[in-house]
C-alpha positions as CSV (number, residue, x, y, z in Angstrom):
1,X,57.3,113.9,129.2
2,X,60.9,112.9,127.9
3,X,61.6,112.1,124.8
4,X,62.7,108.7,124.6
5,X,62.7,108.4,120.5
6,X,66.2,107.7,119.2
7,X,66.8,108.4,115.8
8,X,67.8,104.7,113.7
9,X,71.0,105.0,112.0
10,X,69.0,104.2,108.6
11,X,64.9,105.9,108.4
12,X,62.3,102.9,107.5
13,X,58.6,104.0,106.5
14,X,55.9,103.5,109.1
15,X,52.8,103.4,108.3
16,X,51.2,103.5,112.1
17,X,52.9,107.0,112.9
18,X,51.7,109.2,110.2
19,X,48.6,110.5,112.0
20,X,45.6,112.2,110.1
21,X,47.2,111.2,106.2
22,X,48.6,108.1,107.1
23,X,46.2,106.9,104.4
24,X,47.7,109.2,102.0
25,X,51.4,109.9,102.7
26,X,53.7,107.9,101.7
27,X,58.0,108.4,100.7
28,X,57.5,107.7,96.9
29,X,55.7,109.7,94.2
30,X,54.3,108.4,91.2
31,X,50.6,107.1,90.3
32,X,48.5,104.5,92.5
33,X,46.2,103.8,90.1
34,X,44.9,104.4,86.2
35,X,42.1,108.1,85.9
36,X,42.0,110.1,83.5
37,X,41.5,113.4,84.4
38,X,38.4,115.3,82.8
39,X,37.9,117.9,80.1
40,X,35.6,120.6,80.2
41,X,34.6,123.5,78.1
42,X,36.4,125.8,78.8
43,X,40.3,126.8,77.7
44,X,41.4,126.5,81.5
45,X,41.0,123.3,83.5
46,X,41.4,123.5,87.1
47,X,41.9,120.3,89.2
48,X,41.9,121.2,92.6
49,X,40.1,121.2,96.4
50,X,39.7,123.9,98.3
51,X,42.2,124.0,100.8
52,X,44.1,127.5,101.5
53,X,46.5,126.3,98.5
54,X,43.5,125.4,96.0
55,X,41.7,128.8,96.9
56,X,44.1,130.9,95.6
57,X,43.4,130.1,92.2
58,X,39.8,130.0,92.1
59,X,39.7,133.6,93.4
60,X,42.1,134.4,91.1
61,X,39.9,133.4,88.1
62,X,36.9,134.8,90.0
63,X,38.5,137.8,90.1
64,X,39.8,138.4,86.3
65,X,36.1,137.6,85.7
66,X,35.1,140.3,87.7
67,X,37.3,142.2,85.9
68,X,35.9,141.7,82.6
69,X,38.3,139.1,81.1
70,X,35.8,136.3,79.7
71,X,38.6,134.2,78.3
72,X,39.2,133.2,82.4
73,X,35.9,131.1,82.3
74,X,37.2,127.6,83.8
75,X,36.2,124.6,84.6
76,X,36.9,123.5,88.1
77,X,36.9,119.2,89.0
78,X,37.5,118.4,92.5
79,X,40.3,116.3,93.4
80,X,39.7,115.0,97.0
81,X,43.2,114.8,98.6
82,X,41.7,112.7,101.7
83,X,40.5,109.8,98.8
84,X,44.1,110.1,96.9
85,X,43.2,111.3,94.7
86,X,45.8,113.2,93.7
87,X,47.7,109.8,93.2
88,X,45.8,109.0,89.6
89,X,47.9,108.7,86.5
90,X,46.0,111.5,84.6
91,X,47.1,114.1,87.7
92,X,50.5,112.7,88.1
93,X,50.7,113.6,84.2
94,X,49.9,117.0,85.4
95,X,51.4,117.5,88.6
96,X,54.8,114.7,89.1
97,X,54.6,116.4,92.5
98,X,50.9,115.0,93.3
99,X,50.0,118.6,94.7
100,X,47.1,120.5,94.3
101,X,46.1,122.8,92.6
102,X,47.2,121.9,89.1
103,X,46.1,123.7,85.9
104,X,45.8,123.1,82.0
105,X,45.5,126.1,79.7
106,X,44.3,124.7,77.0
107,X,43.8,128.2,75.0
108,X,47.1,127.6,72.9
109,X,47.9,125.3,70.0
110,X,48.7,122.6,72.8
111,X,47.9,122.0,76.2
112,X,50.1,124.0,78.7
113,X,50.6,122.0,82.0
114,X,51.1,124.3,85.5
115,X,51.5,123.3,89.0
116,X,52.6,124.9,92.2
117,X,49.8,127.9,92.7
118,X,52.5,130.9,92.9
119,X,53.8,129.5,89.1
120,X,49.5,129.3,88.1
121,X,49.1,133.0,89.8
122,X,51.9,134.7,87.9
123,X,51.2,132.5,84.5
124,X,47.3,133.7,84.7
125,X,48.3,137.1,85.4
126,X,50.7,137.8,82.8
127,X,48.4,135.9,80.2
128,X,45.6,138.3,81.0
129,X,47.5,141.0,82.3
130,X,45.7,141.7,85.8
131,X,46.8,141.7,89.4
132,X,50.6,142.0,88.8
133,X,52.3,145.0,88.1
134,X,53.8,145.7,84.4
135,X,57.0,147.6,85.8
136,X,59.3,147.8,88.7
137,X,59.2,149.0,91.7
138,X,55.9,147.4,92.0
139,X,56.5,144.0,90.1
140,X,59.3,143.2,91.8
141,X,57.4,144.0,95.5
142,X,54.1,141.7,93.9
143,X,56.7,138.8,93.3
144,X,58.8,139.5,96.5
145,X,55.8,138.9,98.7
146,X,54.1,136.4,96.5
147,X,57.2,133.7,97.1
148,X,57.1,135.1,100.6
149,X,53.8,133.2,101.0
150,X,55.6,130.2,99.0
151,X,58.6,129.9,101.5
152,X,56.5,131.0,104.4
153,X,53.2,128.6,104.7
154,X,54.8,125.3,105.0
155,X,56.1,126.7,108.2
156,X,52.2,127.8,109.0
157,X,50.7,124.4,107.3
158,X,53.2,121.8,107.9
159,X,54.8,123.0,111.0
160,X,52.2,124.7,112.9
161,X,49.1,123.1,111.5
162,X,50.5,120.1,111.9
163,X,51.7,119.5,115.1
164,X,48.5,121.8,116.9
165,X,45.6,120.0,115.0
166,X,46.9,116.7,113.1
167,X,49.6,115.1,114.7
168,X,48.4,111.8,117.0
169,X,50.1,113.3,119.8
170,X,50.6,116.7,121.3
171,X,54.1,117.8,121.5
172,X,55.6,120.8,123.4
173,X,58.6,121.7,121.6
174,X,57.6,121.5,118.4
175,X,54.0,123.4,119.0
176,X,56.0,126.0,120.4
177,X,58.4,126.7,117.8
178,X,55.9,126.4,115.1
179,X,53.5,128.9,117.1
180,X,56.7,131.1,117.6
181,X,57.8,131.2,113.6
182,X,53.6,131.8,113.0
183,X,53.2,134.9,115.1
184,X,56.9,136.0,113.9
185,X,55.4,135.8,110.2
186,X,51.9,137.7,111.7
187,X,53.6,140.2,112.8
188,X,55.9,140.4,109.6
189,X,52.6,141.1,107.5
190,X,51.4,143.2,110.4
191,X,53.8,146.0,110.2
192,X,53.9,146.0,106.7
193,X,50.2,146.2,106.4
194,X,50.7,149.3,108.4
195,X,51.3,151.0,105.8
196,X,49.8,150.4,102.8
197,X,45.8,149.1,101.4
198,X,47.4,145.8,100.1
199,X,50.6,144.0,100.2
200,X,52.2,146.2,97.2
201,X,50.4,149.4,98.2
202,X,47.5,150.9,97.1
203,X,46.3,147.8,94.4
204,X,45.2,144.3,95.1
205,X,47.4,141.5,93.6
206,X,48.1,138.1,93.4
207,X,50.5,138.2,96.4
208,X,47.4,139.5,98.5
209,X,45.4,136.4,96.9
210,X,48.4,133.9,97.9
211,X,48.9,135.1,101.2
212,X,44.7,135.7,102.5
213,X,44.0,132.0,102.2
214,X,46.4,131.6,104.6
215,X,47.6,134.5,106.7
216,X,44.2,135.8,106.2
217,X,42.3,132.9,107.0
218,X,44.2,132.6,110.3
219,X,43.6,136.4,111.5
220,X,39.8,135.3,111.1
221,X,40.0,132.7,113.2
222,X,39.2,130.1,110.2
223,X,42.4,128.0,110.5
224,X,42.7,125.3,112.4
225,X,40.1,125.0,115.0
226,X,41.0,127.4,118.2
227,X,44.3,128.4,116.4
228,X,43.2,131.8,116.5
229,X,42.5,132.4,120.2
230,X,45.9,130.3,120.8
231,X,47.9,132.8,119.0
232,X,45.9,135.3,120.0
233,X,45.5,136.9,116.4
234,X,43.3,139.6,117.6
235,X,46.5,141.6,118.6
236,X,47.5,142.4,114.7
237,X,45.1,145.0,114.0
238,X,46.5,146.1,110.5
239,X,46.7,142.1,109.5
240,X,42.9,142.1,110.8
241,X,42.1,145.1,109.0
242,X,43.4,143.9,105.6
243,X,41.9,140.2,106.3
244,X,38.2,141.6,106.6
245,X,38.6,143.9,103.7
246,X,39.7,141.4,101.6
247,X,37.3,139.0,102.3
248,X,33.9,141.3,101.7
249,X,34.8,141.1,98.0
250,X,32.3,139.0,96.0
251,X,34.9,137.3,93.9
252,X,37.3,136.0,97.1
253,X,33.3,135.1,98.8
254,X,32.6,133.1,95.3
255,X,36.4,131.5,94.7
256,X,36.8,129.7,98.5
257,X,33.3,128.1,97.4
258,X,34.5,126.4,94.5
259,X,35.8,122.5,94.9
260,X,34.8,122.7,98.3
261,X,33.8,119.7,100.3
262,X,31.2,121.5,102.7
263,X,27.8,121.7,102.7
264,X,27.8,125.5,101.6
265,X,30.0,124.9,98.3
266,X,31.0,123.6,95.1
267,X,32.2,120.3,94.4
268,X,32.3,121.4,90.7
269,X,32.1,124.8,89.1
270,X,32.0,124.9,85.5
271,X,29.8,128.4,85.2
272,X,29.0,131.6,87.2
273,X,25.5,130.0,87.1
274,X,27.1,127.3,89.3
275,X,26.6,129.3,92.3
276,X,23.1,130.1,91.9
277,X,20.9,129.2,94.7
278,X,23.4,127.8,97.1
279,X,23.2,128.4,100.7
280,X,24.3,131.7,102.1
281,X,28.1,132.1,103.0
């Protein structure tokens, strides 16, 4: 089909063509409407959902649990960016860019704002000193490959994502070149992985927790509906290897529960007894 749509010398909003978040995109930022946002407990506050984005920091903090720092306990509040959540003043005070997830450490003499997930990673893992190597060679690798995943999933997300499962109609050309920059970035991770345990080596690390959410999640075929089989995933055995290994341990199994909107998770966590008696994973 040709592509008849000419560009207008000067871009208006409409609303009709945004597709699946029409009812949540929009070209301004700012708050739609007056929420606070709520206080738990606990020195860290987590406003989030559970999208690949949002899971990086829960199994973060799951993890430093696991590890025996008790001063991550955390409070977890949902913020459903289907609803718009994201759009209340109290988060905009939080997060100008109306993005989850979006932190307050709360541990210090005043409240500590974070947004963006790779800035939460590296400010939870230097505060507790976990996950992130103290010296070079491997601190620089850990933060190499950690904005890796920052520069590298909007292409996934937004480009990919997008246009194969979202968009309200199905376009060749940019399906292809999405797919194309996707399995260029697969095999990217691939070859590396071939290599090494994790994505620094031989120890687990935030970057592996910002890029298995995503990258990860895609190998096992939990992306996107048929996205797997499309770009045919099965063919990066080390990516595959590395996805399944990572995703037996009980902390990443517990962290992609919390703010979860599905039947198996948790809206809220605000204690490891949270996950008591919920349905199997």
């Amino acid at each position: 089909m040709p592509n008849t749509y000419t560009p207008p010398a000067v871009w208006t909003w409409d609303k009709s063509s945004g597709g699946k978040f029409a009812n949540i995109n929009r070209p301004i930022s700012g708050a739609t409407h007056e929420k606070e946002l709520p206080v738990g407990k606990h020195p860290l506050q987590l406003y989030s959902q559970g999208t690949p984005n949002g899971v990086k920091i829960t199994i973060m903090l799951e993890e430093l649990l696991a590890a025996g720092h008790a001063g991550a306990e955390y409070d977890a509040w949902l913020i459903e960016i289907g609803k718009g959540d994201q759009f209340g003043s109290g988060f905009v005070a939080v997060n100008p860019n109306s993005k989850i997830p979006a932190l307050v450490d709360r541990s210090g003499p005043a409240p500590l704002r974070l947004f963006e997930s790779g800035a939460i990673l590296v400010h939870l893992a230097e505060k507790f000193g976990a996950f992130l190597p103290k010296t070079d060679p491997g601190r620089a690798e850990c933060l190499s490959w950690l904005f890796w995943q920052v520069g590298s999933a909007p292409y996934l997300g937004g480009g990919f994502g997008h246009f194969y499962s979202y968009a309200p109609e199905k376009w060749e050309y940019p399906i292809n070149r999405f797919a194309m920059e996707t399995k260029r970035q697969l095999d990217v991770l691939d070859r590396h992985l071939a290599q090494r345990d994790y994505m620094t080596g031989s120890d687990y690390s935030i970057a592996d927790m910002a890029i298995w959410p995503w990258y990860g999640a895609l190998a096992l075929g939990k992306l996107y509906g048929n996205s797997g089989k499309f770009l045919a995933v099965e063919e990066y055995r080390h990516l595959q290897r590395w996805a399944h290994q990572i995703a037996t341990r009980p902390a990443v199994k517990r962290g992609r529960r919390v703010n979860s909107t599905s039947g198996s998770g948790l809206r809220e966590r605000h204690a490891a007894s949270d996950f008591d008696g919920l349905a199997a994973d």
